[in-house]
N, C-alpha and C positions, 0 to 999 in steps of 0.2 A: 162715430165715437169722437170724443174733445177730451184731447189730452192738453194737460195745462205744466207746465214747468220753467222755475224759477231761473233766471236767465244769473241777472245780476241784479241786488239792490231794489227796487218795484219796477223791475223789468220782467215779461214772461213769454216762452216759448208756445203758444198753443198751435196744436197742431188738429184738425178736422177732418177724418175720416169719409169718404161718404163716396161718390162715381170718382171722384177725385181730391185728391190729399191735397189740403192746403195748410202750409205756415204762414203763421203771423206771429209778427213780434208787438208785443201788449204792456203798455208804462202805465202805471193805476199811483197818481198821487195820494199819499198818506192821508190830506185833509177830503182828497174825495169819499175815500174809502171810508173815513171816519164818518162822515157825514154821510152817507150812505150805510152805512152798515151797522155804525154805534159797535164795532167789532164784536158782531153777534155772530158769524163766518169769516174764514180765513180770506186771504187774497184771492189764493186758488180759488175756491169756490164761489167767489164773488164774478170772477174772471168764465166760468163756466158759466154760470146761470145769464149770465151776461151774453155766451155764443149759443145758448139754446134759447135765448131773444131772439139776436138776429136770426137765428137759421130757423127760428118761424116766419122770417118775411125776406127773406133771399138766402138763395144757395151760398152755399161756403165760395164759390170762385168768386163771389160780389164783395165780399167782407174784404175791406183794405188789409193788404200784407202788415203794414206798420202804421199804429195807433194809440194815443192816449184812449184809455176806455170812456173818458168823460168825452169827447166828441161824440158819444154816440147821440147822446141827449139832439146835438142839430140835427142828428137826421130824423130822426126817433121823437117824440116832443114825450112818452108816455115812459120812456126806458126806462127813468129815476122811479115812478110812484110802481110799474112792473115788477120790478127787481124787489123792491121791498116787499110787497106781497106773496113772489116766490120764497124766500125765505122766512118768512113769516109762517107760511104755512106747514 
């Protein structure tokens, strides 16, 4: 389970359920988010669909404790055009 909650400011608490609880603290810029999303979903859920990416290709104890969401794109090259298709649909 991905709980997601608003720290401060586009700062967020997510938290991942799973053999083992991990927190991460999650910074999502305004102009990524905008550019990404065209604010067709909130942060939150921008921030989830985003940890049911990774946690299709590595366990919750791999995902960095603290990160801008837009880093994921280097590790990831497909994250950006992914994420708009989950929402999309």
């Amino acid at each position: 389970m991905i709980s997601v909650k608003l720290i401060k400011d586009s700062t967020f608490k997510v938290t991942v359920e799973s053999k083992t609880t991990t927190q991460h603290e999650v910074h999502v810029e305004n102009n990524f988010y905008q550019a990404l999303t065209k604010s067709r979903i909130g942060y939150e859920d921008l921030i989830k669909l985003s940890f049911e990416f990774l946690l299709e290709r590595e366990p919750n104890t791999s995902i960095l404790s603290r990160f801008d969401l837009e880093v994921i794109s280097q590790y990831f090259p497909e994250y950006e055009s992914e994420i708009k298709k989950r929402f999309k649909s």
